[in-house]
VEXVO-453758 format. One record per residue: residue in three letters; x, y, z of N, C-alpha, C in turn; residue number from 1. Coordinates in pm, whole numbers, plus 50000, padded with zeros to 5 digits. Layout:
! residues N
   res     n_u     n_v     n_w    ca_u    ca_v    ca_w     c_u     c_v     c_w     n
   ALA       X       Y       Z       X       Y       Z       X       Y       Z   NUM
...
This chain:
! residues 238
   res     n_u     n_v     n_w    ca_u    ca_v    ca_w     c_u     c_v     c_w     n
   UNK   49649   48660   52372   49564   48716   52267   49652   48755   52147     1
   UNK   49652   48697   52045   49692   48726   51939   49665   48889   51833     2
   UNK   49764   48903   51817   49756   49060   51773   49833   49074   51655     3
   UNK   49779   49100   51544   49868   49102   51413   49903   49242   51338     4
   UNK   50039   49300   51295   50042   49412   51306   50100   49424   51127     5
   UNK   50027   49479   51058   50079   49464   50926   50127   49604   50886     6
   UNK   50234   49599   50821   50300   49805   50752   50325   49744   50603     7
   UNK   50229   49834   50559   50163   49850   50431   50258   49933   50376     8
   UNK   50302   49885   50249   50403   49991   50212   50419   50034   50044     9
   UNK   50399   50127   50017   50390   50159   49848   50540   50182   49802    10
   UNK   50532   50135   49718   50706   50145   49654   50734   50253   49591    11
   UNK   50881   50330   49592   50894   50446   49531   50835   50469   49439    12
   UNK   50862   50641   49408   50799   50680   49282   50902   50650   49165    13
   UNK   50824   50613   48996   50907   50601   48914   50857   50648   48788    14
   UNK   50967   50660   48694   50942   50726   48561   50811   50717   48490    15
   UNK   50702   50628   48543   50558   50625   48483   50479   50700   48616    16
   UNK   50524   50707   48725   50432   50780   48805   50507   50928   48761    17
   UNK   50578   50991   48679   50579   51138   48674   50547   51128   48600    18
   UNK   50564   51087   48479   50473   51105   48301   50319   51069   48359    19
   UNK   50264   51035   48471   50134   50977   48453   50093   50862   48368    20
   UNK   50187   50788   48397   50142   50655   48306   50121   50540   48384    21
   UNK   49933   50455   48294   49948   50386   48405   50014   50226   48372    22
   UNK   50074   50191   48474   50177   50111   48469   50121   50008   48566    23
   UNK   50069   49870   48561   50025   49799   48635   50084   49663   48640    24
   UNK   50091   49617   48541   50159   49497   48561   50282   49478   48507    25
   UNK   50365   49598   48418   50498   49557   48390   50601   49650   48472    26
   UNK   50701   49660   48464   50829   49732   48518   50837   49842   48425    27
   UNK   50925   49938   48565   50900   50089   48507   51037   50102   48631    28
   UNK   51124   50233   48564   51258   50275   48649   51166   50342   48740    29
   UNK   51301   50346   48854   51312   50452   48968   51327   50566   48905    30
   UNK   51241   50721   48918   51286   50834   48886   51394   50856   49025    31
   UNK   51499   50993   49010   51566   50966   49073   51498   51015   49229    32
   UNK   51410   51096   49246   51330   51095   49392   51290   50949   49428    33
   UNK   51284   50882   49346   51236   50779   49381   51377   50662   49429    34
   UNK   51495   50676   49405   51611   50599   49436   51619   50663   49598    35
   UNK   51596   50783   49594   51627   50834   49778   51539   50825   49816    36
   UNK   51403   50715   49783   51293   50691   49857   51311   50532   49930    37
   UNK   51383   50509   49850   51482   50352   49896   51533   50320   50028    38
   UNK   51638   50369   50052   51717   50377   50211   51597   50403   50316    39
   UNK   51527   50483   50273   51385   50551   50407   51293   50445   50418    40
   UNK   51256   50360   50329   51172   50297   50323   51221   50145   50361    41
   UNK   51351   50105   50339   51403   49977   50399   51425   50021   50566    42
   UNK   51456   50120   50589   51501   50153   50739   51339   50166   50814    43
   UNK   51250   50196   50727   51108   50185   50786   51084   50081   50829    44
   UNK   51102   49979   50758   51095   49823   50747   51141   49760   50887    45
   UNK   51304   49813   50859   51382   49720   50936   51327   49786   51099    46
   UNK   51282   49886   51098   51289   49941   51257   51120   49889   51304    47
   UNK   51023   49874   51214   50950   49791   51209   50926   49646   51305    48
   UNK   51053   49560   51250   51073   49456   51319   51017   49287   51236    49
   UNK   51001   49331   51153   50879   49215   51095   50961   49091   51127    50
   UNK   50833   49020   51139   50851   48839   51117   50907   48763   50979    51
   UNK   50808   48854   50894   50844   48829   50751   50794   48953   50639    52
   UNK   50836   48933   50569   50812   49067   50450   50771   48985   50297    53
   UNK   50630   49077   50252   50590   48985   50169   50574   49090   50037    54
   UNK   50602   49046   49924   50628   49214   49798   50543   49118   49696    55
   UNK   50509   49221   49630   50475   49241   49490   50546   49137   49393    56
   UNK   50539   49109   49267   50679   49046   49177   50766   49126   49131    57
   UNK   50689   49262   49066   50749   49342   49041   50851   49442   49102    58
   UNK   50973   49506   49001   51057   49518   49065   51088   49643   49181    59
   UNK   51009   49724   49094   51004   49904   49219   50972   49835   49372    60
   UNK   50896   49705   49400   50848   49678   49513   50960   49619   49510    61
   UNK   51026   49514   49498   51089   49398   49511   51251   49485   49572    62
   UNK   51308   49586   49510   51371   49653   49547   51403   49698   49686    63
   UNK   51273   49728   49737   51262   49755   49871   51248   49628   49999    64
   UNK   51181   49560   49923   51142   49450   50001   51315   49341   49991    65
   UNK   51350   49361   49903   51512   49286   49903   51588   49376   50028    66
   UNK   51632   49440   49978   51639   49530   50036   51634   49516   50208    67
   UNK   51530   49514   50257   51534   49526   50409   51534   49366   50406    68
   UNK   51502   49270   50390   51494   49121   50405   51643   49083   50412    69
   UNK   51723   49149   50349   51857   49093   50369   51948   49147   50453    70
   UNK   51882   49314   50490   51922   49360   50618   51890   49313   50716    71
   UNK   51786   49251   50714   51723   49150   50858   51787   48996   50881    72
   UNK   51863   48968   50743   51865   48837   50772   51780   48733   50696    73
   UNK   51666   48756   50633   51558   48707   50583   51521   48674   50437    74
   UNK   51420   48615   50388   51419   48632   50253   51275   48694   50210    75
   UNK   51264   48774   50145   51108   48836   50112   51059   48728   49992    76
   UNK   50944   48727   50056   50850   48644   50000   50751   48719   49893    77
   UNK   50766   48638   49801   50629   48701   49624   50549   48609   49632    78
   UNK   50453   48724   49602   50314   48679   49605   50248   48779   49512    79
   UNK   50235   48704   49391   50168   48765   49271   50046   48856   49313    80
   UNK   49942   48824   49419   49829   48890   49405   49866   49026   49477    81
   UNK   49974   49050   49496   50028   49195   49564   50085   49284   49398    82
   UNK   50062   49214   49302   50087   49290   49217   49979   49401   49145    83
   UNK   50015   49537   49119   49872   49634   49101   49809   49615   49001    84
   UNK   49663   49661   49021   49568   49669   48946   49580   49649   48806    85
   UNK   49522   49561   48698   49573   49546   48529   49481   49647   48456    86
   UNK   49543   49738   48389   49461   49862   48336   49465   49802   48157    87
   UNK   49486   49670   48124   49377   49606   48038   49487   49658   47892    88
   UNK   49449   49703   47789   49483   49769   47648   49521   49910   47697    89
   UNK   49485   49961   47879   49582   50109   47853   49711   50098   47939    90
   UNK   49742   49942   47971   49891   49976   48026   50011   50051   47942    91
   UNK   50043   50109   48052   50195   50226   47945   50151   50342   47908    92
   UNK   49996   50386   47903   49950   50512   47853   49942   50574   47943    93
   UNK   49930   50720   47865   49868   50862   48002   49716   50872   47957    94
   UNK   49684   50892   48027   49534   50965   47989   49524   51028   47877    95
   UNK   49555   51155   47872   49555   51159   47672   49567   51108   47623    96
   UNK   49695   50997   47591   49697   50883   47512   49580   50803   47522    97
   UNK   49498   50806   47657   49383   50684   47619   49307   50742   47564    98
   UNK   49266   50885   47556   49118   50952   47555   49199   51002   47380    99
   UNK   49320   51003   47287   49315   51007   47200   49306   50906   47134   100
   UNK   49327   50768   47136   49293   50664   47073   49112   50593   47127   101
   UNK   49046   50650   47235   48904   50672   47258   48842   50512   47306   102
   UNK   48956   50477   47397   48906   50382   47444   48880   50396   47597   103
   UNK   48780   50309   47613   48665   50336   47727   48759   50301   47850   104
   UNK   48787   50388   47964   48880   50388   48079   48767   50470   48197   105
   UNK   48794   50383   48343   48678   50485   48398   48706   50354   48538   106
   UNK   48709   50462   48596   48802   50393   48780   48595   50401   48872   107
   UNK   48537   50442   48798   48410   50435   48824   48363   50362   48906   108
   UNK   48292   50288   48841   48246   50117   48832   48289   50002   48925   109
   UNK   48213   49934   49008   48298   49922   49093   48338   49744   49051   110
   UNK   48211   49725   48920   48230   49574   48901   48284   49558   48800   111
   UNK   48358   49676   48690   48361   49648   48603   48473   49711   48544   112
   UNK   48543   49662   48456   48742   49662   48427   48747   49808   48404   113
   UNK   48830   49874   48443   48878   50014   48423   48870   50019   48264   114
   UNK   48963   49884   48224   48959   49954   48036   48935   49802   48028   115
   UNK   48941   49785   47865   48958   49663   47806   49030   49557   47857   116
   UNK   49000   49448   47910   49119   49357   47922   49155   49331   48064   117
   UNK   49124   49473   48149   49202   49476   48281   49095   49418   48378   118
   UNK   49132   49473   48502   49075   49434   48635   48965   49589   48677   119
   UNK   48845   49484   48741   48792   49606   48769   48819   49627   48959   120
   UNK   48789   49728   49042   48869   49752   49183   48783   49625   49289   121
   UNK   48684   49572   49235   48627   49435   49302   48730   49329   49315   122
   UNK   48775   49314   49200   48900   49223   49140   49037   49254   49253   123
   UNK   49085   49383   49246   49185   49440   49340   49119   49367   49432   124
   UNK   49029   49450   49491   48985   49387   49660   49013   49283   49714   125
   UNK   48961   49201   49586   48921   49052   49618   49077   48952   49640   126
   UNK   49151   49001   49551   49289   48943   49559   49349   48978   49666   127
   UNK   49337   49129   49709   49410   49169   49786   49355   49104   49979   128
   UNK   49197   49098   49911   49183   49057   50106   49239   48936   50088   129
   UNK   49240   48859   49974   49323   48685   50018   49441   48694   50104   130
   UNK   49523   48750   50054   49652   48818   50103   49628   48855   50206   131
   UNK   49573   48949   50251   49556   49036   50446   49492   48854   50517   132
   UNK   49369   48839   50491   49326   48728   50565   49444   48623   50592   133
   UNK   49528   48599   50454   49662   48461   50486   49714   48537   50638   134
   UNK   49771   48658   50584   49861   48717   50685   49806   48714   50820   135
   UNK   49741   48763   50830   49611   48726   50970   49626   48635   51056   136
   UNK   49607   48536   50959   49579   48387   50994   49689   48325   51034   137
   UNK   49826   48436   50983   49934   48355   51082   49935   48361   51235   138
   UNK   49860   48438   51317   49831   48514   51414   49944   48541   51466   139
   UNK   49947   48672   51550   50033   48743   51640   50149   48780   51568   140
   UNK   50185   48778   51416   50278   48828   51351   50313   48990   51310   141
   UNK   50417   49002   51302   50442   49130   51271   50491   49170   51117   142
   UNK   50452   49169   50986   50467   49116   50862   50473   49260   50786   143
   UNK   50565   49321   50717   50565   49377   50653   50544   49365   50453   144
   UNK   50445   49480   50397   50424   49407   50301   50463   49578   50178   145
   UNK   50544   49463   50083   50558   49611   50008   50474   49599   49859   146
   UNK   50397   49665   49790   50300   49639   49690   50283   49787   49606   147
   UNK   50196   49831   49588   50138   49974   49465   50025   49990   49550   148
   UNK   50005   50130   49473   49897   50229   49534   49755   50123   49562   149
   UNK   49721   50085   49462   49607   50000   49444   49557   49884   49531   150
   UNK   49678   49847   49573   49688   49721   49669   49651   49758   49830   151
   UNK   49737   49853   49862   49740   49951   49932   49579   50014   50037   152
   UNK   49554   50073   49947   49412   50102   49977   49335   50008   49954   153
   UNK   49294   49891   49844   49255   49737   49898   49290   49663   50058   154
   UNK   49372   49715   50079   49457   49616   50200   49338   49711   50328   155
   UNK   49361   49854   50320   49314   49941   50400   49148   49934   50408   156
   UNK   49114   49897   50352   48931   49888   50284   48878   49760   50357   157
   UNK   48943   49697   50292   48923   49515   50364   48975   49515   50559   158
   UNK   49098   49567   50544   49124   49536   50730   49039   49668   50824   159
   UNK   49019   49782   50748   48958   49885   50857   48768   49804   50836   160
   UNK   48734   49735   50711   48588   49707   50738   48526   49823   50667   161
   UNK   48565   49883   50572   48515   50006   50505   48449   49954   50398   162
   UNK   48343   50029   50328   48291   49970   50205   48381   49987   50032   163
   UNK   48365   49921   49966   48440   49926   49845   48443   50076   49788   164
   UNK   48334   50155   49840   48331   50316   49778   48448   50377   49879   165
   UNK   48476   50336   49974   48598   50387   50021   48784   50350   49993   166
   UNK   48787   50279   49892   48893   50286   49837   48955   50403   49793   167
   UNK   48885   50529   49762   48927   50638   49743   48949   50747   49829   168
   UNK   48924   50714   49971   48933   50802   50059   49057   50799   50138   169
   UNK   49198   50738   50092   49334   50750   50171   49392   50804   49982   170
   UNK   49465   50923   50071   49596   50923   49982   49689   50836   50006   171
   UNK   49742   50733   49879   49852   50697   49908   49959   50704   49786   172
   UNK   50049   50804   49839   50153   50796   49749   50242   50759   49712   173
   UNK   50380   50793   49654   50469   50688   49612   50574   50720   49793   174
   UNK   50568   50575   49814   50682   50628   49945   50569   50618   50098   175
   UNK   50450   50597   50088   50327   50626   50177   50378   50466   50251   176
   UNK   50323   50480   50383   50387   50347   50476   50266   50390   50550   177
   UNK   50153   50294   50566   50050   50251   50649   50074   50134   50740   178
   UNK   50019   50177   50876   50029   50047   50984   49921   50024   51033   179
   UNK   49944   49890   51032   49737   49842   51056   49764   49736   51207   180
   UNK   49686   49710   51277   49704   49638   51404   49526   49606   51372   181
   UNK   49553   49467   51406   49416   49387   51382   49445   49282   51501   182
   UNK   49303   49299   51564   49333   49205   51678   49158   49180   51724   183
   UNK   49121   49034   51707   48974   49000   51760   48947   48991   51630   184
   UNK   48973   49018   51524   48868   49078   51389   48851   49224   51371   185
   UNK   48929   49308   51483   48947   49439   51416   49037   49524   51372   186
   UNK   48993   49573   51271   49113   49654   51223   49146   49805   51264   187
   UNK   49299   49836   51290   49313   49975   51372   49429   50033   51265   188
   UNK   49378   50182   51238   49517   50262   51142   49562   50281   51243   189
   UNK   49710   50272   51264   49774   50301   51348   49861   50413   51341   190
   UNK   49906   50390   51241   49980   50497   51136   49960   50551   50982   191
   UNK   49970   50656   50951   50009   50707   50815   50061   50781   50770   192
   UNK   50174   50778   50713   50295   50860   50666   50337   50840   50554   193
   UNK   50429   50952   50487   50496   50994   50380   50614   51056   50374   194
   UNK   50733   50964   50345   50846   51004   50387   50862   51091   50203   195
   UNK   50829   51087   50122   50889   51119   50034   51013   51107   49985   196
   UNK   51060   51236   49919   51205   51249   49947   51229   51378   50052   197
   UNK   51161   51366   50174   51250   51389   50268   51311   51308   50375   198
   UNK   51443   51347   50483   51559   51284   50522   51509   51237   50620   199
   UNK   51473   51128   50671   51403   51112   50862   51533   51165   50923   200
   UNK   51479   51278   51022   51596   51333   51153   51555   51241   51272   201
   UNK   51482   51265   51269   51368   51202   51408   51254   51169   51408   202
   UNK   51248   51070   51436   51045   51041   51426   51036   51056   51592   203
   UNK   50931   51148   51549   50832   51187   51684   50673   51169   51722   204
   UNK   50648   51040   51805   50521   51031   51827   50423   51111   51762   205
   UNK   50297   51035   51703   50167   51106   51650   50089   51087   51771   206
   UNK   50034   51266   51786   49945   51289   51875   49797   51243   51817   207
   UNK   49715   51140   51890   49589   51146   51871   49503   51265   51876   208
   UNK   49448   51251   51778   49354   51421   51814   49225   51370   51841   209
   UNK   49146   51242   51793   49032   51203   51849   49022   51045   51853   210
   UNK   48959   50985   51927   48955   50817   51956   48818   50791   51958   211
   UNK   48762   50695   51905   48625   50668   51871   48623   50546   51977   212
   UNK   48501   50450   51961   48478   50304   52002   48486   50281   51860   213
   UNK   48520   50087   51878   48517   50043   51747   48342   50035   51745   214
   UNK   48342   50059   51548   48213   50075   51528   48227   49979   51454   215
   UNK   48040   49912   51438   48079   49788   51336   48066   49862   51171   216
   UNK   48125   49794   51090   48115   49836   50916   48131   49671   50879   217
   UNK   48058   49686   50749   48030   49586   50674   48180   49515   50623   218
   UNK   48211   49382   50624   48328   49313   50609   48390   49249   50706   219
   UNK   48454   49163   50665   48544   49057   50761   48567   49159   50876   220
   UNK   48653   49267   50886   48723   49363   51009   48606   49424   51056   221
   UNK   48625   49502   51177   48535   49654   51248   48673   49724   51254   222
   UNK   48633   49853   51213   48739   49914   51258   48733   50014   51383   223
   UNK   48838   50039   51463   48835   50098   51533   48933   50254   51560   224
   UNK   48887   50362   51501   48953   50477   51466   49012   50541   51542   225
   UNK   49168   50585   51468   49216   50673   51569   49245   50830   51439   226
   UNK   49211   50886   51498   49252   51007   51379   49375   51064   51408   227
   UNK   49478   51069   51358   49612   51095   51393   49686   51213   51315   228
   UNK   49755   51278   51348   49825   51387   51302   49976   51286   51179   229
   UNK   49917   51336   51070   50024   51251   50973   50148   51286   50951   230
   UNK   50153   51428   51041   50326   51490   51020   50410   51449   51134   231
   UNK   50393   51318   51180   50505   51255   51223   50645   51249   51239   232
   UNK   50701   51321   51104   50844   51310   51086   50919   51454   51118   233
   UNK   50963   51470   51184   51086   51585   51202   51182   51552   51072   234
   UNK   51184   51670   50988   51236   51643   50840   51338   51781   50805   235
   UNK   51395   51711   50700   51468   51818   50668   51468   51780   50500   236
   UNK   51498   51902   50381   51490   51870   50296   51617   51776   50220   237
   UNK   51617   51679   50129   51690   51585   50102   51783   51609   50052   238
């Protein structure tokens, strides 16, 4: 029986995620929490085990995904549609900047472009399940994938079988590492964590606190829930 195990992975934080700028399709530095989010997040990877590792184009992802691919031996594979969400005429801005030049921005809508120009989160989805289904379809692989917030929770929406209004219901932050196990057509969180910038001492088993049956939800996956305690990591500060 084929069993496919994907770790979802958001790339450090960088100089447009502290100004609040949104930054979607071009390059933006590592702030420096975000350079000691590096080492944690390739060693996530590598202890992982993957078959193959598949990134973003861009570079905050590509970093990471180099990164452990050459610690493994391997080469990480690009694949444009892992690149985040296009926020249209407000890439590079903060929110004030959009709401002082008074152009129409709004994460609303579920069919329709955040701003001028861009992608609306149908668009995300839609790119992003191409991507989970390829991976899938390799069956019984173990594939690590490094991408942006946006992708992220697309990836999570499409494999748990959740509806598009649930794209907003996972935090995922800069440094956030989700593990999904899909097997039959269903999708299972297995994990969710946030190394930040703190040091892994020890990772220590997540206690289940409740286990459901898989239930059916609308989409390719069913998911089947485990609710898990997300403080996983025995930490110390960095």
């Amino acid at each position: 029986m084929d069993e496919c195990r994907i770790l979802l992975v958001r790339h450090p934080e960088t100089t447009a995620n502290v100004e609040g700028r949104y930054v979607g399709r071009g390059d933006t530095p590592l702030s420096e929490r975000g350079a000691t989010q590096v080492p944690l997040l390739v060693s996530a990877i590598e202890g992982f085990r993957p078959d193959a590792i598949y990134t973003s184009p861009l570079m905050r992802a590509r970093i990471v995904a180099e990164g452990a691919a050459s610690a493994l031996g391997m080469q990480a594979l690009v694949d444009e549609r892992l690149t985040e969400l296009d926020f249209g005429v407000t890439e590079g801005l903060t929110y004030p900047e959009i709401v002082e030049r008074g152009i129409t921005f709004s994460f609303a809508a579920e069919d329709e472009p955040v701003a001028p120009g861009g992608e609306s989160r149908r668009d995300i989805l839609r790119r992003t399940a191409g991507v989970m289904d390829d991976i899938v379809a390799l069956g019984g692989k173990r594939v690590a994938v490094v991408t942006h917030g946006g992708v992220v929770r697309s990836a999570l929406v499409h494999l748990l079988g959740l509806p598009i209004s649930a794209i907003w219901s996972f935090e995922i932050s800069n440094g956030c590492v989700a593990h999904v196990r899909v097997i039959q057509g269903h999708g299972q969180l297995v994990e969710l964590r946030t190394p930040l910038a703190y040091r892994i001492v020890r990772w220590t088993p997540v206690v289940p606190l409740l286990n459901r049956e898989a239930l059916p939800m609308p989409g390719r996956y069913h998911a089947a829930y485990d609710v898990i305690d997300s403080t996983g990591f025995e930490v110390t500060s960095a």
